[in-house]
N, C-alpha and C positions, 0 to 999 in steps of 0.2 A: 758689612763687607765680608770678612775674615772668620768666621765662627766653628769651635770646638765643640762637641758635643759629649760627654761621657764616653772620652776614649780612653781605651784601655790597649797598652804596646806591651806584648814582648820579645826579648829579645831570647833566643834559643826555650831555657825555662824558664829565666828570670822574666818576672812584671815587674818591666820601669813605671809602666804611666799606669796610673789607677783612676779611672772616673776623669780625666779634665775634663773642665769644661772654659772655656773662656772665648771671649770675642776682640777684634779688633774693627772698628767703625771708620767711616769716613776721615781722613783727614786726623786722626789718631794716632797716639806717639802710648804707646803698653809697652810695655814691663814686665819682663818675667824672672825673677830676683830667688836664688835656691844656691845653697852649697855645691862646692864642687860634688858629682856623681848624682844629683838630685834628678836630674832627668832634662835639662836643658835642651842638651845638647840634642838628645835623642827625640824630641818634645817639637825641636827646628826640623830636622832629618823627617820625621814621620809627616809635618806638612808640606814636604816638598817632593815627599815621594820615594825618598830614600829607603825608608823604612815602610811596613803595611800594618794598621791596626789591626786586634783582632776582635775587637768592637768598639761602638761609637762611629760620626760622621763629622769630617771637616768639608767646609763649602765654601768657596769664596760666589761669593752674590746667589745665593741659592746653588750656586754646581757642584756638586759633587768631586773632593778631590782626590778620593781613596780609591788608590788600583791606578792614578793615571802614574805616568813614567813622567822621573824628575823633568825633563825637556817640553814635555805635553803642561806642566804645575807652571813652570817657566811663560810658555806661550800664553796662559791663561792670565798672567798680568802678577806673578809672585817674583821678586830678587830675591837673592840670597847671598850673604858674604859670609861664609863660615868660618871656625873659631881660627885656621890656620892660614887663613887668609882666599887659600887656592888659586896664587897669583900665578900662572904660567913662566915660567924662570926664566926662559929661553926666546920670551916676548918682550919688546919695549912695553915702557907702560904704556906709548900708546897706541900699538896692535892690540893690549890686552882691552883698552876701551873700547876700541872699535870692533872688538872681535862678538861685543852685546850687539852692537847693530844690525850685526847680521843674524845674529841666532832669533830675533823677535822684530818683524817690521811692525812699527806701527806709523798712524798719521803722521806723526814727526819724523822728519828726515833727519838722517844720520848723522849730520853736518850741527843740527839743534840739540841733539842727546849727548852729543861729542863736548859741544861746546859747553853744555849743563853742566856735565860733569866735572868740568876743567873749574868753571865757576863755584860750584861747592869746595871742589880743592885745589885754587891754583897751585897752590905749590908745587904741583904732580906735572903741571906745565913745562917748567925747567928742567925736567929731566925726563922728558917726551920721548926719546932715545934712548933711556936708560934700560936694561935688560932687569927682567927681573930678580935677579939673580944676585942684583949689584942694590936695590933697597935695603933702605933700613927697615925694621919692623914696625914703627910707624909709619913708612913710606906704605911698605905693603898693604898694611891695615888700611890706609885712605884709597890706595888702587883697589881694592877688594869693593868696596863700597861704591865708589866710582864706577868699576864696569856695571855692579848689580843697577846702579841709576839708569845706567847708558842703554838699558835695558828697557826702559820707560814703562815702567812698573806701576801698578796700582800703589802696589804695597811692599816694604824692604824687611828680610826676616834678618835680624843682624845678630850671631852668636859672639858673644862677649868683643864687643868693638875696641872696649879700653885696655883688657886682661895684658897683661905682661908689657906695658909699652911705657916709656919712660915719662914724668911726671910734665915735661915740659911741653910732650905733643898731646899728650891729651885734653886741652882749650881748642887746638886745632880740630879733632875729631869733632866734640860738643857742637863747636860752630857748625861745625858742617851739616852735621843731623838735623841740628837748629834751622837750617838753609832748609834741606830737604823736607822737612814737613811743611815750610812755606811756599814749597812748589803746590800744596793738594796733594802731596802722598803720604799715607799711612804709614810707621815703623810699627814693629812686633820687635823687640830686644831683648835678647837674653844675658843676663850677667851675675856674677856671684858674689858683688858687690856692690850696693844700698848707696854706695858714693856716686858711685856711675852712672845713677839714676839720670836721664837729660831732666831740668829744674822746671822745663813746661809736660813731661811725663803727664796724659792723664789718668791712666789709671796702672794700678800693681797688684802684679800676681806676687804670690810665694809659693813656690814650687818647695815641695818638702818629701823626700821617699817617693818621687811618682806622681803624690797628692798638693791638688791648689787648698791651701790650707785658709788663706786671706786673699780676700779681693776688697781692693778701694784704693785711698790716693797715699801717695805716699807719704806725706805730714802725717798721717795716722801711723806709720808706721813708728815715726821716732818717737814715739811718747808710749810703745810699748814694749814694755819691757822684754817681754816673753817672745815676741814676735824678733826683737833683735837680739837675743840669744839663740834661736833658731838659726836666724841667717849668719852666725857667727861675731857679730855687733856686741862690744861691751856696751851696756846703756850710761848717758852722758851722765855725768856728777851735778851736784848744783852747779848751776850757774851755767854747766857747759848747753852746747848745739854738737851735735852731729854735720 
């Protein structure tokens, strides 16, 4: 579906991205796990159009996505909910869902993407009238997500869903993601912590300097040492789990 090719990004003089390569397939929940400044962010940005490679090719279904405008990556079946939510302040949250409906028609009617969305997160229900202005930070976080579904998306590009959000809403996020892979859509995740990983995750990058340093599942990851000193990870004691 989703495929990276030996891209290479920079930003003024600096090269964040060196060589990626990765893919994301059908019905597929990846992973892209790197310290803060590793090139995540910028990694999300560059496949939605934000940013422009200065070599390599990303394609969703063979298309080409380099050079299109973030709106045109959008139409073509990508969501996006970026690391700060980009919830519209001054919109209920549900203007902000239905504001996807309109930016991308597809076969499903507005009334079906609306309602999806609510189903992933009712909670966002109860406060359908609520300005943006007036969420919490996990409220945001699950609006952010929600409009990017309501978009009826192949694939959702999610920059760190869990980062900064209080320990008791994050089972609600999980669920949710959990929910939307069981629609048939793909996620691409980006996060800068190994916990955050969703527990059906099939595959993990590490993002390191730029560079995907490991690719595979993420169980391989916690039985290595070196791999979780890089992401910031003390490695468990006897006895312990991660």
């Amino acid at each position: 579906m989703l495929t990276l090719d030996r891209l290479h990004v920079y930003i003024e003089t600096s090269h964040i991205l060196k060589e990626v390569t990765l893919s994301v397939g059908e019905r597929e929940c990846v992973c892209v796990i790197g310290r803060n400044g590793a090139g995540k962010t910028t990694l999300l940005r560059t496949i939605m159009g934000y940013l422009r490679p200065q070599a390599g090719t990303i394609t969703l279904h063979g298309r080409s996505l380099v050079g299109a405008a973030p709106s045109d990556v959008a139409q073509m079946g990508l969501g996006f909910s970026p690391e700060d939510s980009g919830v519209f302040g001054s919109l209920t949250v549900a203007e902000n869902i239905a504001m996807a409906t309109w930016t991308r028609p597809t076969a499903r009617s507005a009334h079906e993407r609306i309602a999806l969305a609510y189903t992933v997160f009712p909670g966002l229900r109860q406060h359908a009238r609520r300005k943006g202005t007036h969420l919490s930070g996990g409220e945001r976080k699950m609006l952010s997500i929600a409009r990017a579904l309501a978009l009826d998306p192949e694939c959702l590009l999610l920059d760190e869903p869990f980062e900064g959000l209080s320990p008791a809403i994050i089972p609600t996020i999980r669920e949710g993601l959990h929910a939307i892979t069981h629609t048939g859509r793909s996620i691409l995740l980006a996060a800068s912590n190994i916990h955050h990983v969703p527990d059906d995750a099939d595959r993990l990058y590490i993002l390191e300097r730029g560079e995907i340093i490991f690719t595979g599942k993420p169980a391989e990851v916690y039985h290595d040492k070196h791999l979780l000193r890089i992401i910031g990870e003390s490695p468990p004691g006897p006895g312990e789990r991660l």
